[in-house]
DSSP file (Angstrom, degrees, kcal/mol; ACC not computed):
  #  RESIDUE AA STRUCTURE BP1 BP2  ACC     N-H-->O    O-->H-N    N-H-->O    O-->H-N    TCO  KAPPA ALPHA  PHI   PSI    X-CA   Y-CA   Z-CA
    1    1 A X              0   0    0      0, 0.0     2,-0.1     0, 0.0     0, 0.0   0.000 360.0 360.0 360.0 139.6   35.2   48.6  127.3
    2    2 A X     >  -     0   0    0      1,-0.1     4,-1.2     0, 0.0     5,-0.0  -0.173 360.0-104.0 -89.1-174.1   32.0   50.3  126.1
    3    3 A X  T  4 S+     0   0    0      2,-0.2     4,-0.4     3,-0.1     5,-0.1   0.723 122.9  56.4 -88.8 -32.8   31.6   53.7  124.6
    4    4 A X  T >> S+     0   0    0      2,-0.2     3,-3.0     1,-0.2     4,-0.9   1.000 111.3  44.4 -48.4 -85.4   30.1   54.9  127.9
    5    5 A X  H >> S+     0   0    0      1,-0.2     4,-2.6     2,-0.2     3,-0.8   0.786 111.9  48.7  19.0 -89.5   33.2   53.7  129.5
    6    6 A X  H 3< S+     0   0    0     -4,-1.2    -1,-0.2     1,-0.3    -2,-0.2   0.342 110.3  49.3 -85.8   0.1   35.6   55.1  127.2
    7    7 A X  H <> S+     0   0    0     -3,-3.0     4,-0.7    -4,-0.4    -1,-0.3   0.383 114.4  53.9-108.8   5.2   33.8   58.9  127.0
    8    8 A X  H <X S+     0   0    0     -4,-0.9     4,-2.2    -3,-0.8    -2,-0.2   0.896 113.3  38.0 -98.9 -79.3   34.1   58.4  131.1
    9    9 A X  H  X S+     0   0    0     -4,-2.6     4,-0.9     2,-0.2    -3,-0.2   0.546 110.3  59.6 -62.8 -13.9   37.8   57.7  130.9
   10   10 A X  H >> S+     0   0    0      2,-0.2     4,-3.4     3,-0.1     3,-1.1   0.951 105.0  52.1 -88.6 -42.9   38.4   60.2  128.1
   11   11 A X  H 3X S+     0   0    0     -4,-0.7     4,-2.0     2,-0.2    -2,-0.2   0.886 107.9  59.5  -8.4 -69.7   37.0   63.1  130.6
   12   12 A X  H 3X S+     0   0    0     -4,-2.2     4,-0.7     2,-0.3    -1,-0.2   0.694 106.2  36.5 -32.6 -53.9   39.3   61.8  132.8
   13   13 A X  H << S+     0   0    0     -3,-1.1     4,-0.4    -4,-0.9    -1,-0.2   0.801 110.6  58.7 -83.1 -38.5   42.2   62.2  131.2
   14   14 A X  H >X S+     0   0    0     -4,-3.4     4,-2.3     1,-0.2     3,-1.8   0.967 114.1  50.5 -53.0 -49.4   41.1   66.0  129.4
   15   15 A X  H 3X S+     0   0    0     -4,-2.0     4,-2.6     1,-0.4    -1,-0.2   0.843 111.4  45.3 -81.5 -33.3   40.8   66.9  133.5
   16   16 A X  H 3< S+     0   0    0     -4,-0.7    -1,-0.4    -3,-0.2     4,-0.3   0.419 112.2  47.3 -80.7  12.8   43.9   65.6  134.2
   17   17 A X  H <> S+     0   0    0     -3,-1.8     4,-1.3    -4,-0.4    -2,-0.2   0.630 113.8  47.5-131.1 -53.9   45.5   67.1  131.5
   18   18 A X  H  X S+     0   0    0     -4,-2.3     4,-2.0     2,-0.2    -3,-0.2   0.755 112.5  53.1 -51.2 -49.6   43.7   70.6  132.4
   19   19 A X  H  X S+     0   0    0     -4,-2.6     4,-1.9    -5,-0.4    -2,-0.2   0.931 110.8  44.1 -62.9 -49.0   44.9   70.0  136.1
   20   20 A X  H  > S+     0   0    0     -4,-0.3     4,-2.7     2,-0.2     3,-0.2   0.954 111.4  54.4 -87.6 -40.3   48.4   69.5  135.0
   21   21 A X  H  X S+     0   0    0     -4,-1.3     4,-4.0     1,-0.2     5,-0.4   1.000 112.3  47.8 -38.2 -52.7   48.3   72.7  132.4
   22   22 A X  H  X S+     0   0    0     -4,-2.0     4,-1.7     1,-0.2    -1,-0.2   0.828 106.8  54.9 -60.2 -31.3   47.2   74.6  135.3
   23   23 A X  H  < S+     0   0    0     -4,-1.9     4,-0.4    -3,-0.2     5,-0.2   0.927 108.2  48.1 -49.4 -58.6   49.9   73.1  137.2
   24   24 A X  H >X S+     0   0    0     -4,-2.7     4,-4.1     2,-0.2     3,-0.8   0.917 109.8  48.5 -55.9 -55.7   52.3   74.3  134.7
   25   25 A X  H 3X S+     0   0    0     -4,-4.0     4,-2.9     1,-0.2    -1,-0.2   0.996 110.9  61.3 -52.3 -46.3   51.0   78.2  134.5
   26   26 A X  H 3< S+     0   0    0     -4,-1.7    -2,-0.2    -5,-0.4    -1,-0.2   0.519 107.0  35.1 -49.3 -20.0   51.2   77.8  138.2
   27   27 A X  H <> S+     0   0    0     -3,-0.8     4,-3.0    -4,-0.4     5,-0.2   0.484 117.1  60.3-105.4 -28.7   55.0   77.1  138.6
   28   28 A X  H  X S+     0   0    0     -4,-4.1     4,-1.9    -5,-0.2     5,-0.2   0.989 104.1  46.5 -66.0 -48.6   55.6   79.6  135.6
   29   29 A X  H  X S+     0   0    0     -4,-2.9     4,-1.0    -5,-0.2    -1,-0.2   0.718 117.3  41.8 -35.6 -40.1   54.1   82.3  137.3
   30   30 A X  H  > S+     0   0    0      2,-0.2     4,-3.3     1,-0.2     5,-0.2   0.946 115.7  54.6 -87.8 -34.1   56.4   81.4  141.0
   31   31 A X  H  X S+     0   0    0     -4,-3.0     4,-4.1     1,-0.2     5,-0.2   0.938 114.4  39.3 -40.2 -55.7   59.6   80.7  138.6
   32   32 A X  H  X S+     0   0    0     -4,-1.9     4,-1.1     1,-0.3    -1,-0.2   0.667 109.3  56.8 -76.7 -23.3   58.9   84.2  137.3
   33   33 A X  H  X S+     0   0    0     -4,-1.0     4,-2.5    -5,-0.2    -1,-0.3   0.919 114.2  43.2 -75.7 -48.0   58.1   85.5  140.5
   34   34 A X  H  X S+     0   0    0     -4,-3.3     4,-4.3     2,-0.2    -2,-0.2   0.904 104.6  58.2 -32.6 -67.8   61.7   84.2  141.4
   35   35 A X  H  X S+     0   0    0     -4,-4.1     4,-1.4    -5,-0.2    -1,-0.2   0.880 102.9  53.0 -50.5 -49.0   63.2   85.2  139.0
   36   36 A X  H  X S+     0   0    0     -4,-1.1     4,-4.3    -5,-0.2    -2,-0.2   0.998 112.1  45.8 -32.6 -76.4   62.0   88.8  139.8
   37   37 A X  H  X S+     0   0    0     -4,-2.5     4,-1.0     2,-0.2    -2,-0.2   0.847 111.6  52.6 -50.4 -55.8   63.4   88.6  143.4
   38   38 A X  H >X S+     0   0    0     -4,-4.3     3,-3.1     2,-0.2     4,-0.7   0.842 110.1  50.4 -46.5 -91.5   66.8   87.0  142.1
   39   39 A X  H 3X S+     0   0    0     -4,-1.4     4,-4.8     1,-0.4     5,-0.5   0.606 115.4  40.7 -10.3 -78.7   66.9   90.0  139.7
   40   40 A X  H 3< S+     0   0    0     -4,-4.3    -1,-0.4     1,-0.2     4,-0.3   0.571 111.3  58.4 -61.6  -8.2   66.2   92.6  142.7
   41   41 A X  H <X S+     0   0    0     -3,-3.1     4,-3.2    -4,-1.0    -1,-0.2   0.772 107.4  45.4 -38.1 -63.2   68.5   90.7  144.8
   42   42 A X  H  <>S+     0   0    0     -4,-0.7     5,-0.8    -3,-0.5    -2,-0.2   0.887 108.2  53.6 -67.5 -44.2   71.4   91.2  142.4
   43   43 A X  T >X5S+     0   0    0     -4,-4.8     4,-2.9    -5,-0.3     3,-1.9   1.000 109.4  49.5 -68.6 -38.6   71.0   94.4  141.8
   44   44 A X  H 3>5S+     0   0    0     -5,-0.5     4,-2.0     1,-0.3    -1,-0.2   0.912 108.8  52.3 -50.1 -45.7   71.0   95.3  145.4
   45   45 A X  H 3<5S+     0   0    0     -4,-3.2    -1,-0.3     2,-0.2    -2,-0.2  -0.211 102.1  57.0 -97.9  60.3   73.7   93.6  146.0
   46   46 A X  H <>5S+     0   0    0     -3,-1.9     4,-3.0    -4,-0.1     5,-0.4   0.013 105.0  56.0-118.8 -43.5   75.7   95.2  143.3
   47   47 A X  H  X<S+     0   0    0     -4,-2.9     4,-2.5    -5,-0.8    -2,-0.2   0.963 104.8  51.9 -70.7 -29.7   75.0   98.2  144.9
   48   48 A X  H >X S+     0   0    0     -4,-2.0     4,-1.4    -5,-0.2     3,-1.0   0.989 113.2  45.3 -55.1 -73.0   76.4   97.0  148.2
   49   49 A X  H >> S+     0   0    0      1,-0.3     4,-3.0     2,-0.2     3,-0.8   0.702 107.1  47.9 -57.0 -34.1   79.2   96.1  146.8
   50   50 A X  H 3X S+     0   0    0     -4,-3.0     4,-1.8     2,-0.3    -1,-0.3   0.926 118.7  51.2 -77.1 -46.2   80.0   99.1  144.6
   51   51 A X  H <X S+     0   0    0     -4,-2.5     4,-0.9    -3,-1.0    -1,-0.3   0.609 113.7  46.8 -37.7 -28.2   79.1  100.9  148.4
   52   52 A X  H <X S+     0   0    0     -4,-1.4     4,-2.0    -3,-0.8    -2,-0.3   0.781 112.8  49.7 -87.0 -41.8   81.7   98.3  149.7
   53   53 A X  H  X S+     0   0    0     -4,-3.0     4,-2.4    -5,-0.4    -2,-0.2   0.893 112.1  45.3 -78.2 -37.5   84.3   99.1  146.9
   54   54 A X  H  X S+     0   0    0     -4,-1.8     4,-2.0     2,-0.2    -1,-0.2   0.944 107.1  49.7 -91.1 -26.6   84.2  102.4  147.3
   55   55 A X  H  X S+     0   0    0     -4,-0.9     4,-2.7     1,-0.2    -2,-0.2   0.928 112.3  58.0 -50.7 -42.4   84.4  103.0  151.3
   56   56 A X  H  X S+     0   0    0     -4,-2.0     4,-1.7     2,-0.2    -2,-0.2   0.909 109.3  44.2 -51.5 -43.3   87.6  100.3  150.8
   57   57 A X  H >X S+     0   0    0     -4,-2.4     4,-2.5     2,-0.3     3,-1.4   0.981 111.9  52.7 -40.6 -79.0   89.1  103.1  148.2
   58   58 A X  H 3X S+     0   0    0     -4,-2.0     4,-1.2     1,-0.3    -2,-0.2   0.813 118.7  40.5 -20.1 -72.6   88.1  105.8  150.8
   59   59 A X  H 3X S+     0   0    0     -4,-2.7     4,-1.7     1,-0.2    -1,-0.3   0.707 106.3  50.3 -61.7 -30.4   90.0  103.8  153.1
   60   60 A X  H <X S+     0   0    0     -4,-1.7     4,-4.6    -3,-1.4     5,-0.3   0.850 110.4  56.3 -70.1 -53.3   92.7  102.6  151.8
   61   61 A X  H  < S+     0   0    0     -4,-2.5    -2,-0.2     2,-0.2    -3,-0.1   0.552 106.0  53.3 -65.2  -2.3   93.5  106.4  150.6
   62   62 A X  H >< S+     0   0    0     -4,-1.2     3,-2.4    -3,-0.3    -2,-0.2   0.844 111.3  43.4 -91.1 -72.5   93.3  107.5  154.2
   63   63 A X  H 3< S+     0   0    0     -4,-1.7    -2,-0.2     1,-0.3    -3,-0.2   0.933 118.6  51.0 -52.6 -33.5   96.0  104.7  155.4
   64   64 A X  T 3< S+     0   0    0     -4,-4.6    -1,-0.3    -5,-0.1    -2,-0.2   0.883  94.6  87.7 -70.4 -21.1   97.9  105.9  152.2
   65   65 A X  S <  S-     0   0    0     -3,-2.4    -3,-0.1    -5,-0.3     3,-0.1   0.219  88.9 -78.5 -68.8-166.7   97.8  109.3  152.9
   66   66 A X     >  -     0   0    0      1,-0.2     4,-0.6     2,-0.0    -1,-0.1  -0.174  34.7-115.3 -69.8 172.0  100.6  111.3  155.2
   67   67 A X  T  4 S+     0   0    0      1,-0.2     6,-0.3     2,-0.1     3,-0.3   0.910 112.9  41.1 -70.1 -40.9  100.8  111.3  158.5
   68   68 A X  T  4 S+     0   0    0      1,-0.2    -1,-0.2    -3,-0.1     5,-0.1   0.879 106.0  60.6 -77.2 -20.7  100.1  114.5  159.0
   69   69 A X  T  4 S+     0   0    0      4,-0.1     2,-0.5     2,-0.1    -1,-0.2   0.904  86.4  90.9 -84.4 -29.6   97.5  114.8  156.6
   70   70 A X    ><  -     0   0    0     -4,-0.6     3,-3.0    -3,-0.3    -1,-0.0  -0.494  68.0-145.9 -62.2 104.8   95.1  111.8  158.6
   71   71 A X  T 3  S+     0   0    0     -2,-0.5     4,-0.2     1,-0.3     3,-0.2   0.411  95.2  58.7 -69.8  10.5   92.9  113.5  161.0
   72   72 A X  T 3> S+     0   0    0      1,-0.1     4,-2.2     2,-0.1    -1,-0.3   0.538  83.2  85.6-100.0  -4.4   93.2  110.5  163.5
   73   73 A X  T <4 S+     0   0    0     -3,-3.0    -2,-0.1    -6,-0.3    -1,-0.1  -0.002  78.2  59.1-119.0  38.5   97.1  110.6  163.8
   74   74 A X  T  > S+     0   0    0     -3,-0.2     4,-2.5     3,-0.1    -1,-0.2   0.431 114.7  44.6 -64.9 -63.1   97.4  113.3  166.8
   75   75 A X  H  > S+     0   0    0      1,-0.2     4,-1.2    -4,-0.2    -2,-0.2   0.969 116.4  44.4 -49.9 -67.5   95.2  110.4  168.7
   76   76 A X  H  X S+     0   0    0     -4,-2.2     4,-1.4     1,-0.3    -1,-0.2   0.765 109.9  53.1 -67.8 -27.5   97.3  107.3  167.5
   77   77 A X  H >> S+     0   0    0      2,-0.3     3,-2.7     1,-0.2     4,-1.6   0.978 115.7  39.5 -75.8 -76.5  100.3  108.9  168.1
   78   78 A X  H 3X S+     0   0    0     -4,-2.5     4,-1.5     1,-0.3    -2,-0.2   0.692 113.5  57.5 -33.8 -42.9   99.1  109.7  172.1
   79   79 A X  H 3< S+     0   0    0     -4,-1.2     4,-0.3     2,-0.2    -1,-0.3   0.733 104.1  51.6 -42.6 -49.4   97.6  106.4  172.1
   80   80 A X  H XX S+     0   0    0     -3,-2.7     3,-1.4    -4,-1.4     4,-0.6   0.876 107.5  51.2 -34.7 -71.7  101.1  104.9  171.3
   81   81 A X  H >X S+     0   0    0     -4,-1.6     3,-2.7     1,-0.3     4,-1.4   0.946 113.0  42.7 -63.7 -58.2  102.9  106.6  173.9
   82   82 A X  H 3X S+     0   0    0     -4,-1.5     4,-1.0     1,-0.4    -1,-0.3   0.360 104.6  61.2 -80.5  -0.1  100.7  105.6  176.5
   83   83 A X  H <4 S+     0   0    0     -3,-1.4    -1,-0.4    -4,-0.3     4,-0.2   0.460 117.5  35.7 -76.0 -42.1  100.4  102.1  175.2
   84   84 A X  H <X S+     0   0    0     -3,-2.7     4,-0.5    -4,-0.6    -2,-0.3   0.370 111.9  58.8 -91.7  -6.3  104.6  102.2  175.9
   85   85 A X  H >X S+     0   0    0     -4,-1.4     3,-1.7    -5,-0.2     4,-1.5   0.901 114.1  35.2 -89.1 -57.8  104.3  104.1  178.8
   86   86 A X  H 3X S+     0   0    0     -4,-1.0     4,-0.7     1,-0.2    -2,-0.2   0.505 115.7  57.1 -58.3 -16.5  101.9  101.3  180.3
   87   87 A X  H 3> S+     0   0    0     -4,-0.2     4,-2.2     2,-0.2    -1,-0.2   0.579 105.4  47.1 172.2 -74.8  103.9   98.8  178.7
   88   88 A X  H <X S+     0   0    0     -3,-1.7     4,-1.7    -4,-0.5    -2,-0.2   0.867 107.0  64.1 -76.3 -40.6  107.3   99.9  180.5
   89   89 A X  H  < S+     0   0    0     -4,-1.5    -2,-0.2     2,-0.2    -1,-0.2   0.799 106.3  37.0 -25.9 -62.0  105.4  100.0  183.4
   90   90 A X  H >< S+     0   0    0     -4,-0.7     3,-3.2     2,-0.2    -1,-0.2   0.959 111.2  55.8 -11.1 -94.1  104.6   96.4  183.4
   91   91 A X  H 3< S+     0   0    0     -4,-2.2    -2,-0.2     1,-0.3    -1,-0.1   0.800 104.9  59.9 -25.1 -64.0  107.7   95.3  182.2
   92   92 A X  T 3< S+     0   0    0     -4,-1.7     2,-0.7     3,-0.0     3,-0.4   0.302  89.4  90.9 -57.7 -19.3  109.2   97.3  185.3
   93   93 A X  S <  S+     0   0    0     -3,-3.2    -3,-0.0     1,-0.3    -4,-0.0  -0.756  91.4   1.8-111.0 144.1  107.4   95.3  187.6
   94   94 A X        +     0   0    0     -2,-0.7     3,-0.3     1,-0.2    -1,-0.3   0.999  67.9 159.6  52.3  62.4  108.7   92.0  189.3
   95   95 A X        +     0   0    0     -3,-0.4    -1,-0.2     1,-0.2    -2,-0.1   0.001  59.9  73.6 -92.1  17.7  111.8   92.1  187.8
   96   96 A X  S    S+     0   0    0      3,-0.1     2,-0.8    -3,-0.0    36,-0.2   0.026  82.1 107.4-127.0  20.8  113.6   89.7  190.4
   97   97 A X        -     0   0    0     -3,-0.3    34,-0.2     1,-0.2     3,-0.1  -0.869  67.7-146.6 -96.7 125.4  111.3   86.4  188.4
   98   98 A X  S    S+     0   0    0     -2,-0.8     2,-0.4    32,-0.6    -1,-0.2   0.909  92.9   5.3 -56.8 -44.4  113.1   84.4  186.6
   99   99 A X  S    S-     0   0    0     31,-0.2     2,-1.5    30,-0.1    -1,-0.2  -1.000  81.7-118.1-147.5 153.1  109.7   84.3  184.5
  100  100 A X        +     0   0    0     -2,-0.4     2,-0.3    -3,-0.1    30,-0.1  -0.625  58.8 136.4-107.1 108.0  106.6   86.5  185.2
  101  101 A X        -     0   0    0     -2,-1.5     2,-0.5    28,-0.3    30,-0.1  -0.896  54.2-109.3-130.6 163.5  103.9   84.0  186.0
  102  102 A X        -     0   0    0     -2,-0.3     2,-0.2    28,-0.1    -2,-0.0  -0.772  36.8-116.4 -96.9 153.7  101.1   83.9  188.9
  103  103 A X        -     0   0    0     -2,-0.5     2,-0.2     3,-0.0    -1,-0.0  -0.519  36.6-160.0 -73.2 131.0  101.6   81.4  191.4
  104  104 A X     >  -     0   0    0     -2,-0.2     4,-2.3    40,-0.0     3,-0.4  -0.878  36.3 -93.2-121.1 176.2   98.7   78.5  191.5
  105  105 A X  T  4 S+     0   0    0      1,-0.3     4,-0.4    -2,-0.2     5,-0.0   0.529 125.3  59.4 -74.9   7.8   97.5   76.1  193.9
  106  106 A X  T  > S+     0   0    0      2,-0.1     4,-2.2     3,-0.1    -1,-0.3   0.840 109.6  51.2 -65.9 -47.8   99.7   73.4  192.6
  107  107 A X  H  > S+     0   0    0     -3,-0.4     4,-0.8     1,-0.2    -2,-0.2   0.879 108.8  45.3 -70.2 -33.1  102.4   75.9  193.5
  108  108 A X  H >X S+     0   0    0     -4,-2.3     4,-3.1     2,-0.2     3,-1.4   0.952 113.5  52.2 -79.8 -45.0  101.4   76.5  196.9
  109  109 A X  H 3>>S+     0   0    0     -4,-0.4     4,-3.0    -5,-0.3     5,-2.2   0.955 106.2  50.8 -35.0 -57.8  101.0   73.1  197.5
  110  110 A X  H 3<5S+     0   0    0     -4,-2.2     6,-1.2     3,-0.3     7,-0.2   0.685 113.1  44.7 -67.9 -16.2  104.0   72.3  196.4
  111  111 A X  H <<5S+     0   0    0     -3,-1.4    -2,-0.2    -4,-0.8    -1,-0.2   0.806 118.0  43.1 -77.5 -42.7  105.8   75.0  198.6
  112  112 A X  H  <5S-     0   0    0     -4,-3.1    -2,-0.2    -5,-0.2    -3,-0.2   0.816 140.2  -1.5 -96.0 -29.2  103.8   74.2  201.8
  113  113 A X  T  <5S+     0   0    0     -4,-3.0    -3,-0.3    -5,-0.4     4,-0.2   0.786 115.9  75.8-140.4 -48.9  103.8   70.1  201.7
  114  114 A X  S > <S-     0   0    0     -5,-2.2     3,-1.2    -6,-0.1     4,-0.4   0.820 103.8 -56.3 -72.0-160.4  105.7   69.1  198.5
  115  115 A X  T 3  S+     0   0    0      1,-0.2    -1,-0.1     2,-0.1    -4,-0.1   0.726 135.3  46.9 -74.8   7.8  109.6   69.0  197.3
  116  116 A X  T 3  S+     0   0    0     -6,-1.2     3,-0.4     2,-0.1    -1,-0.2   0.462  77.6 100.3-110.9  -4.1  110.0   72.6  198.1
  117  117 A X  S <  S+     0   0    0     -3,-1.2    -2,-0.1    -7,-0.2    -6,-0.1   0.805  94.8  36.3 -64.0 -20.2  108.4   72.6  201.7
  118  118 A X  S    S+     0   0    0     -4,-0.4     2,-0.3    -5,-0.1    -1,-0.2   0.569  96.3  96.0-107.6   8.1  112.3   72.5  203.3
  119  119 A X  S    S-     0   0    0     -3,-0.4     5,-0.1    -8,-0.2    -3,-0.0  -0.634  85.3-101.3 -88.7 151.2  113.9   74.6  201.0
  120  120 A X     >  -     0   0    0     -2,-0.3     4,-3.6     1,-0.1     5,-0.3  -0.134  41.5-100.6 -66.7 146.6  114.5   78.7  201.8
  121  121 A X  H >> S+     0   0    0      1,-0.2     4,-1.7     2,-0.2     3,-1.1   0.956 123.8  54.3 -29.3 -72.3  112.0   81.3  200.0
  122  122 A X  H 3> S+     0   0    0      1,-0.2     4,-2.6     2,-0.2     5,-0.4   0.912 106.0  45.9 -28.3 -66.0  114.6   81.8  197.8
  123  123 A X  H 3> S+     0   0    0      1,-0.3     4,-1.3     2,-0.2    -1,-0.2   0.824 112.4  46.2 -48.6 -41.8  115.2   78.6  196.8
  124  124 A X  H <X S+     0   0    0     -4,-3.6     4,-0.6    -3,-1.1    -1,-0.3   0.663 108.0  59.2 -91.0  -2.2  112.0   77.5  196.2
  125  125 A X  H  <>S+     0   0    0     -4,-1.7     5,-1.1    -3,-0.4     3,-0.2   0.738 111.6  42.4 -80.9 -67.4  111.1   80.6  194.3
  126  126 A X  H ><5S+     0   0    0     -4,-2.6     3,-1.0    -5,-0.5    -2,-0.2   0.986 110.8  49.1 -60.5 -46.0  113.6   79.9  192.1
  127  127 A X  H 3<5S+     0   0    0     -4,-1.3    -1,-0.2    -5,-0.4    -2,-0.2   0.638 115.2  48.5 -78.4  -5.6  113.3   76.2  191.5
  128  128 A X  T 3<5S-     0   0    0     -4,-0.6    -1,-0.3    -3,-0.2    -2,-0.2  -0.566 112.4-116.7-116.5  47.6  109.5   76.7  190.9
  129  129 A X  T < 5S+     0   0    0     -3,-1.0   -28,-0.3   -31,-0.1    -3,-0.2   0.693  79.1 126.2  20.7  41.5  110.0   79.6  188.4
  130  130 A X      < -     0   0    0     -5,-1.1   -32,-0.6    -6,-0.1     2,-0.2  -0.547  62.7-108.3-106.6 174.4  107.9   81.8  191.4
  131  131 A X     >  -     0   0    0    -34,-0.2     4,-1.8    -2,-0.2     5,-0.2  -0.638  20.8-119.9 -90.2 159.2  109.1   85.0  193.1
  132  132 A X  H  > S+     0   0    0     -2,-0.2     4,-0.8   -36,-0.2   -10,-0.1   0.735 120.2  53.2 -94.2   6.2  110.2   85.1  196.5
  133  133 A X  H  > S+     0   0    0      2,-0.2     4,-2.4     3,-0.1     5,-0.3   0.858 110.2  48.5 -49.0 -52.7  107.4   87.6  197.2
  134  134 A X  H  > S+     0   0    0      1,-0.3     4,-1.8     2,-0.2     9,-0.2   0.876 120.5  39.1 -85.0 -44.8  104.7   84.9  195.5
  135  135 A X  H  X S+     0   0    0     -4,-1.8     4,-1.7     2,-0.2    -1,-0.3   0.864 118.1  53.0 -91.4 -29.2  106.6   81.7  198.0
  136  136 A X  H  X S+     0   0    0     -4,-0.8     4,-2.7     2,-0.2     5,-0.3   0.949 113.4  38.3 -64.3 -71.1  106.9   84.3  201.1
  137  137 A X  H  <>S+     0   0    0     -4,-2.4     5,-1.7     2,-0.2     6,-0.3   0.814 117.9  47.4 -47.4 -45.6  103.4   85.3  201.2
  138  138 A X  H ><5S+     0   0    0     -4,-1.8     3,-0.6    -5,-0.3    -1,-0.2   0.862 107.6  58.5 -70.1 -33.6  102.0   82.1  200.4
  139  139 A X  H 3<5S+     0   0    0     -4,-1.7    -2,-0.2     1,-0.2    -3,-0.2   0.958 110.9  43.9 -57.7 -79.6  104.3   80.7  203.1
  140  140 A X  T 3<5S-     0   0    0     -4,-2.7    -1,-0.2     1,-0.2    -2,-0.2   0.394 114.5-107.5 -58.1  11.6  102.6   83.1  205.8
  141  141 A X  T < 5S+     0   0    0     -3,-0.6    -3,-0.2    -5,-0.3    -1,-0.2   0.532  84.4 128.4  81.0 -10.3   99.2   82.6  204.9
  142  142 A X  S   <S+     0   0    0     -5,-1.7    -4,-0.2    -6,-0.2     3,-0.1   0.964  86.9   6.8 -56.3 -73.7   99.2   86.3  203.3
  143  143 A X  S    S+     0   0    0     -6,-0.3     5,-0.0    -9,-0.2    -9,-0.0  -0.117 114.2  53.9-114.3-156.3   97.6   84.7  199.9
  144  144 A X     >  +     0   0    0      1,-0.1     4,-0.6     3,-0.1    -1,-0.2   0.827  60.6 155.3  19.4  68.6   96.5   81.0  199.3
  145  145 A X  H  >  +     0   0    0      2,-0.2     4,-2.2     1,-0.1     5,-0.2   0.850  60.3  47.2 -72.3 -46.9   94.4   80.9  201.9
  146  146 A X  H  > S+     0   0    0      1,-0.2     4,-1.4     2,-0.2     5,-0.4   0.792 112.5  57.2 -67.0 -42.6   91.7   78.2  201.1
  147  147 A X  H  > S+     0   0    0      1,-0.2     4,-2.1     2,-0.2    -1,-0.2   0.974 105.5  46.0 -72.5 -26.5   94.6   76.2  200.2
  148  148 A X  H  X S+     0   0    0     -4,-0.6     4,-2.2     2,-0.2     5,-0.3   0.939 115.2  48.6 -60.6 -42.5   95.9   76.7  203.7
  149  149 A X  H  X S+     0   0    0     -4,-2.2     4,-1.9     2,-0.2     5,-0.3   0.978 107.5  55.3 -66.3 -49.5   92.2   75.8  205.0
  150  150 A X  H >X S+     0   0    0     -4,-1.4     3,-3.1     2,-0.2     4,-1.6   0.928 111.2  46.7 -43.0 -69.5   92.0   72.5  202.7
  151  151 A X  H 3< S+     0   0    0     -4,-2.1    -1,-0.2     1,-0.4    -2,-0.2   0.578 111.4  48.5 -82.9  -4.6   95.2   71.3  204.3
  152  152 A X  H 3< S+     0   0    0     -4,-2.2    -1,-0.4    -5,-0.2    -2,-0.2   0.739 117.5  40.9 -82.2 -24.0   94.3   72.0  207.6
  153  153 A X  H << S+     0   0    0     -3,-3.1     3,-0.3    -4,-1.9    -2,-0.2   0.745 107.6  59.0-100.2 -27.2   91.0   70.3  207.1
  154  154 A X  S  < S+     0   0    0     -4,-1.6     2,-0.4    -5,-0.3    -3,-0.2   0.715 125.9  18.5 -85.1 -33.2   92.4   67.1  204.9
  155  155 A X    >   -     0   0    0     -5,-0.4     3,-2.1    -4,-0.1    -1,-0.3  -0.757  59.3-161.7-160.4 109.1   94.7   66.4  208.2
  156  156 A X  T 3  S+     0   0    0     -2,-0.4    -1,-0.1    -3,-0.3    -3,-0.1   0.599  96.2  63.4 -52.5  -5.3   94.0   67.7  211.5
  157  157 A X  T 3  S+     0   0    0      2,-0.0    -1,-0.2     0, 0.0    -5,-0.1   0.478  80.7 121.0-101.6 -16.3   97.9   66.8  212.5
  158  158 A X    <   +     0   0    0     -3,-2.1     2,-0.2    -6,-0.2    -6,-0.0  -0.196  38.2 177.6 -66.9 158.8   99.0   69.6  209.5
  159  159 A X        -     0   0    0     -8,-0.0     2,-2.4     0, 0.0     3,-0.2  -0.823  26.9-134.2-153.3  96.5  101.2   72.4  210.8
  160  160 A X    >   -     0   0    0     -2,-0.2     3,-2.6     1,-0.2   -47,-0.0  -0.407  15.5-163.2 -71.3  96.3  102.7   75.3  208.7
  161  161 A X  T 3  S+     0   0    0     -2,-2.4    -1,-0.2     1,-0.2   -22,-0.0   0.791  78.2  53.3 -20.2 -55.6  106.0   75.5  209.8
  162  162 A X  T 3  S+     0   0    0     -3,-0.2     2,-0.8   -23,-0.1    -1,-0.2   0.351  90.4  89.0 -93.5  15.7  106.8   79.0  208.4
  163  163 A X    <         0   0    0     -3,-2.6   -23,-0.1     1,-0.2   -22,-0.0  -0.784 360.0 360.0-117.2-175.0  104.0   80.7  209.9
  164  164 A X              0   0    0     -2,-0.8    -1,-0.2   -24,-0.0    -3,-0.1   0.508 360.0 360.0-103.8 360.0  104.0   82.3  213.2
C-alpha cells in the first residue's frame, strides 16, 4: 500500500468514525428524549392513580356509611321491592310445570309424531317436563306453526290427529 493509499483509507476511517459519533449524539439525544416522556408518563400516571385511590376511599366510605346516611338508599330500597315484587310475579306464573322451561321444536315434534304423539296432554306434558298449556296449544296448531307446515310438507299423507 502507498502513502497515497494509506492517507485515502485513513480519511475513510476519520469519516466513519465521525459518522458513527454523530450516530451516537443522535440516539443520546432520542434516549433523552424518552427518557423525558417516561418521566411525564409516570408522573401522570401517579396522578391517576392517587385520583384512583382516592375516589376508591370516597367510595368505599359511602358503602361503609349508614343506611340512612347514603343518599342513594331511598332508591335501592324501592328498587328492591320492585325487583321482589317482579320476581314473585314470575315465580307465580306456570306453577302447574314440573320445571319452567319453553317448549322447542324437538318438543313439538316429539308430541305431534314422536313417543308422546298417543299419550294425553297431560301425560305428555309431564313426561317431557312441558306444561299442558305448552303440549295443548302446540297440539292444536295454536303455537309451532312452521313446525306443523314442515310436517305437512315433508309427507303429504301427515295428519294431526288432535286438531279439528
Amino acid at each position: 500500500m502507498n502513502m497515497k493509499e494509506l492517507e485515502q483509507f485513513v480519511r475513510t476511517l476519520q469519516d466513519a468514525v465521525n459518522g458513527q459519533g454523530q450516530a451516537i449524539i443522535d440516539l443520546q439525544a432520542v434516549i433523552k428524549g424518552q427518557e423525558d416522556a417516561l418521566t411525564a408518563l409516570q408522573q401522570g400516571v401517579s396522578g391517576v392513580t392517587n385520583e384512583l385511590a382516592t375516589r376508591i376511599r370516597e367510595l368505599r366510605n359511602w358503602i361503609g356509611a349508614d343506611e340512612a346516611d347514603s343518599p342513594f338508599y331511598p332508591e335501592f330500597k324501592a328498587l328492591t321491592a320492585r325487583v321482589e315484587e317482579l320476581g314473585a310475579m314470575i315465580e307465580g306464573r306456570n306453577k302447574s310445570a314440573p320445571t319452567k322451561r319453553n317448549m322447542t321444536d324437538a318438543d313439538a315434534i316429539r308430541v305431534l309424531t314422536g313417543d308422546l304423539k298417543d299419550d294425553s296432554h297431560k301425560e305428555a306434558a309431564e313426561k317431557a317436563s312441558l306444561t299442558y298449556a305448552q303440549v295443548y296449544s302446540c297440539r292444536l296448531e295454536y303455537t309451532f306453526k312452521h313446525v306443523h307446515k314442515a310436517l305437512r310438507d315433508g309427507n303429504p299423507e301427515y295428519k294431526n290427529t288432535w286438531a279439528k
